[in-house]
C-alpha positions, 0 to 999 in steps of 0.5 A: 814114722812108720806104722806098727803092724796092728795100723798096718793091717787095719789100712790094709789094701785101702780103706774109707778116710775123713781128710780134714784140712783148714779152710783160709779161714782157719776152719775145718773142711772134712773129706770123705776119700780113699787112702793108702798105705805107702813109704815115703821119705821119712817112713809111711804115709797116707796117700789120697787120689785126687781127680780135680783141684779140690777144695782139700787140695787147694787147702794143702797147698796152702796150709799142709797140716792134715787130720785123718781118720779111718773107721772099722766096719765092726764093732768094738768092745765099747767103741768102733775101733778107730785110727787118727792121723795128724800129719803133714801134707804135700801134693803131687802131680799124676798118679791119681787114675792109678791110685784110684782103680787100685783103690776100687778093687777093695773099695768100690762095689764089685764091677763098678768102672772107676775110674773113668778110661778118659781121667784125668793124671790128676793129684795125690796127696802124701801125708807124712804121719807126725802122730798116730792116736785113736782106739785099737793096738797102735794108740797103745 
């Protein structure tokens, strides 16, 4: 699926997620975590950087279905304006330093040094956006 504009510029370079995947028991653990934009296969995805064998990440593996939401900074009318993403998951070897530092540049505070030089390749996430919801242009 490919994202209309209005979700597209509310990502941006990068934003502030909660990644919610499913623990072996059915329940949800929730991530706080950075994500991107980028094309993928079958259209857009979300991508995440992982610099260890995560719980999230040890729960894609085992179950690839994934929730995102992404929060605006300011205010809306009635409610902050707000993204979702139900989609589908798969994880990828290396990548994560890369995605990281890029990610800092808007995330992180200003001078901040992250990732560390000696990380880890580490893990991405790739998430294929199946349903787009939430408040804003793009659930219209």
């Amino acid at each position: 699926m490919k994202l209309d504009d209005a979700a597209r510029a509310f990502i941006g370079a990068g934003a502030d997620a909660t990644l919610v995947t499913l623990n072996s028991d059915g329940s949800p653990q929730v991530s706080v975590v950075w994500v991107a934009l980028r094309e993928g296969p079958d259209g857009d995805e979300l991508v995440t950087a992982h610099l260890g064998e995560y719980r999230k990440v040890r729960n894609v593996r085992r179950d690839s279905r994934v929730a995102v939401t992404i929060l605006a900074a300011e205010k809306g009318e009635i409610m902050r304006p707000y993204l979702s993403v139900t989609g589908t998951a798969r994880i990828v070897e290396g990548g994560a330093p890369e995605l990281l530092a890029e990610l800092a540049k808007t995330l992180a505070s200003p001078g901040a040094d992250f990732p560390p030089p000696d990380a880890p390749p580490g893990l991405l996430t790739r998430i294929r956006i199946d349903k787009v919801g939430g408040i804003g242009p793009w659930a219209a």
